[in-house]
C-alpha positions, 0 to 999 in steps of 0.5 A: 351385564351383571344378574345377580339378586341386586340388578335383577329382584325378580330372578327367583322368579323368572321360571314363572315370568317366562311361562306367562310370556309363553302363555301370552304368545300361544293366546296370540298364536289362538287369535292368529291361527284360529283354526289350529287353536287346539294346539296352543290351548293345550300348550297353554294347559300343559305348560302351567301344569308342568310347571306347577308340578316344580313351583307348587306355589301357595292356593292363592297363587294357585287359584289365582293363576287357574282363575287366569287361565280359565278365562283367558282361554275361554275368552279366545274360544268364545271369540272364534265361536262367535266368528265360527272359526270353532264348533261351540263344543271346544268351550267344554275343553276349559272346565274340563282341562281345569278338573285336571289341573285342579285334580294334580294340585289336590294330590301335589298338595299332600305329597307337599304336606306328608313331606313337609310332616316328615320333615317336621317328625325328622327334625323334632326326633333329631332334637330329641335324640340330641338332648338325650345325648347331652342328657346321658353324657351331663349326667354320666360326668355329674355322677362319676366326681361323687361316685369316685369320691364315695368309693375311695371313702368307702374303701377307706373304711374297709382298709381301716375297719377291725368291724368284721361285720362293718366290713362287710357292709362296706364291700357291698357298698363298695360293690355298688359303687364300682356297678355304678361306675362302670354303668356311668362310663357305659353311658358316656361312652355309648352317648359318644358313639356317634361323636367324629372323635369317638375312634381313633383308628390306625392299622391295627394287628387283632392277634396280639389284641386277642392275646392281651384280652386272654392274658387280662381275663384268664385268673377268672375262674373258667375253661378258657380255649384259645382258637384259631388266631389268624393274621388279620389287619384292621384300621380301628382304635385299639382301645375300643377293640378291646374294650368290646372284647371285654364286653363279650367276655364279661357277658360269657363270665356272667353266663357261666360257672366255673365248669363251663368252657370259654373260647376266643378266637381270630379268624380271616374271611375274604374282605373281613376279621371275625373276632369270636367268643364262644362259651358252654353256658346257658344260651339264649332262647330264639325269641330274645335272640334279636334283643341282646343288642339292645341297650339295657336289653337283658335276656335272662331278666330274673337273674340276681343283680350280684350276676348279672349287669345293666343290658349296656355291655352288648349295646357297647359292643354293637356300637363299637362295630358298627363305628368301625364299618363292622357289624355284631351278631349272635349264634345260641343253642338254649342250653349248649351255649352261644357265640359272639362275633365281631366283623371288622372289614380287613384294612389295604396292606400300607405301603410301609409293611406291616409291623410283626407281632407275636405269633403261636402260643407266646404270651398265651396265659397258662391257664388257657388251653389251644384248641385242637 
C-alpha cells in the first residue's frame, strides 16, 4: 500500500500521533495497574517532553498539549485517590512535572528564536554582500567604456599637442585615467574572486612563472635579486598567479627607491610552494601589520597619491591565494624592509609527467643579479 502525502495527509504528523497513542495506553496502563501508576505517569511526562524537544511546535499547540496532559493524569491520580490505590500526595507530581515541561519550552523557545534571529542576520548579510558584488562589478564595467574612451582622447592630444605646457597637463590626465583603470579592473576582479569561474586552474611550473615577472619588472629602477627558484608544481591559473606577483611587486616598487634591493624567489616546502617577495624599503610598523591585507588598506596613509595606489593591490593578492587553497602573509622589520609570501599547496605529479622548463639563469634579465 502506497504512503505517500496523497493517501495518507497526516504522515507529517505521525510523530506526534503515535505519541498520543503512546500516551493514551499508559493512561490505560494507570487504571489497570493502579499501584505501579508511577511508571506510566513519568512515562507519560518524559515521553512528550522528549518530543517536543524535536516538534517545538507553536505556544498554542504547546500549551494546549500541556493543558491535555495535566488533566488527563491528574484525573487518574485523582481516581486511584479516591479508590485508595495512591496516597494523596502523587497529586503534587502534576504541578510539579509540568514546572519542568514549562521550564524546557521556556529555554527551547530562545535556542529557537537566537537560531532563527541568526538565520535571519545570515540571510539579510548574504543579500548584502551579494548586491555589493553586483554594485562593484556594474560599476566597474559603467566605468571602463568612458574611461578607455577619455584616455585614448587624451593621449590623442598629447601625441598631437606642440603646447609644452598643454602637454603636460594631459600626461596628468592621462595619469589619472590610467590609476583609474587599473583601480576598475581591481574591483571587478576582486567582485569575481568568489565566481566558480574565477580560476582556471591546470598543473602549473611557478619557476618560469617567477622568471617571467622579473623579466616584466626588471627596467624599473631597483636592485632586483634573483633567489632561490625551486622546482614547484601547482594546480592554479597561470594568469592569476601572475597577476598576484604583479601585485607584490608593484607594492615593493612604491615602497622603495632607486637604492633599495628587491628580491624574488621560489622555494618548496613538504606539502606547499612559497613564492617571496622581499625588499630593503621602508617596513611596516607591527600595529598595521595585520591590516595590509585588507582592501583599501594603506599602512602608510600620508604618503602622495603620485606614489602610492588605492589599498586593492594586497586584497588582490589574498584573494588570488585564498581561491587556490593557498594562503598570503607577511614578515616586516620598520626600517630594513619586509617580505611578502605566497603559499600554494603543491599538486600530485600527473601520470603524464610534467613537462620541463627552463632552469638556472636562462632567460634571467640582466639587470637582475643571483643571490648568493
Amino acid at each position: 500500500m502506497s504512503t505517500d502525502g496523497r493517501d495518507w495527509p497526516l504522515r507529517q504528523y505521525w510523530i506526534d500521533i503515535a505519541w498520543g497513542l503512546f500516551a493514551v495506553a499508559n493512561l490505560v496502563a494507570m487504571v489497570r495497574f493502579p499501584s505501579w501508576e508511577t511508571v506510566p505517569f513519568h512515562f507519560i511526562w518524559v515521553s512528550v517532553t522528549i518530543l517536543y524537544g524535536f516538534r517545538v511546535w507553536k505556544m498554542s499547540s504547546t500549551l494546549a498539549t500541556l493543558a491535555a496532559v495535566m488533566v488527563a493524569t491528574s484525573l487518574f491520580i485523582g481516581i486511584d485517590i479516591v479508590n485508595h490505590s495512591q496516597p494523596l500526595d502523587e497529586i503534587t507530581e502534576v504541578p510539579l512535572m509540568a514546572s519542568m515541561f514549562f521550564a524546557m519550552v521556556w529555554h527551547a523557545r530562545r535556542r529557537l528564536a537566537t537560531v532563527e534571529e541568526i538565520r535571519r542576520v545570515s540571510e539579510s548579510n548574504l543579500r548584502l554582500l551579494e548586491r555589493e558584488r553586483r554594485f562593484i562589478q556594474d560599476a566597474s564595467h559603467e566605468l571602463r567604456t568612458p574611461i578607455t574612451v577619455a584616455l585614448g582622447h587624451a593621449e590623442l592630444i598629447q601625441r598631437t599637442s606642440a603646447d609644452r605646457l598643454l602637454a603636460a597637463d594631459v600626461e596628468i590626465v592621462t595619469d589619472e585615467l590610467q590609476r583609474l583603470r587599473r583601480l576598475a579592473d581591481r574591483l571587478l576582479l576582486l567582485a569575481a574572486a568568489d565566481h566558480p569561474d574565477f580560476l582556471r586552474a591546470t598543473p602549473v611550473s611557478l619557476e618560469p612563472l617567477v622568471l617571467e615577472a622579473a623579466r616584466r619588472w626588471s627596467p624599473s629602477p631597483r636592485h632586483w635579486v634573483l633567489g632561490q627558484l625551486a622546482e614547484a608544481t601547482v594546480k592554479a591559473d597561470p594568469d592569476r598567479i601572475a597577476l598576484a606577483m604583479d601585485a607584490l611587486i608593484e607594492n615593493a616598487v612604491q615602497h622603495t627607491g632607486p637604492e633599495d634591493s628587491i628580491e624574488l624567489s621560489l622555494r618548496r616546502g613538504e606539502k606547499d610552494a612559497i613564492i617571496a617577495v622581499a625588499d630593503s624599503g621602508c617596513g611596516i610598523d607591527p600595529d598595521q601589520i595585520d591590516h595590509v591585507f585588507d582592501r583599501f588598506g594603506r599602512v602608510d596613509r600620508d604618503r602622495n597619491r603620485g606614489r602610492g595606489g588605492v589599498g586593492l593591490g594586497l586584497a588582490i593578492v589574498r584573494s588570488v591565494a585564498e581561491a587556490h587553497g593557498g594562503s598570503v602573509g607577511v614578515t616586516s622589520t620598520p626600517g630594513h624592509g619586509c617580505t611578502f609570501e605566497i603559499s600554494l599547496p603543491i599538486a600530485a605529479p600527473s601520470a603524464s609527467g610534467r613537462t620541463e622548463m627552463p632552469r638556472g639563469d636562462e632567460g634571467i634579465p640582466a639587470r637582475m643579479a643571483r643571490a648568493e
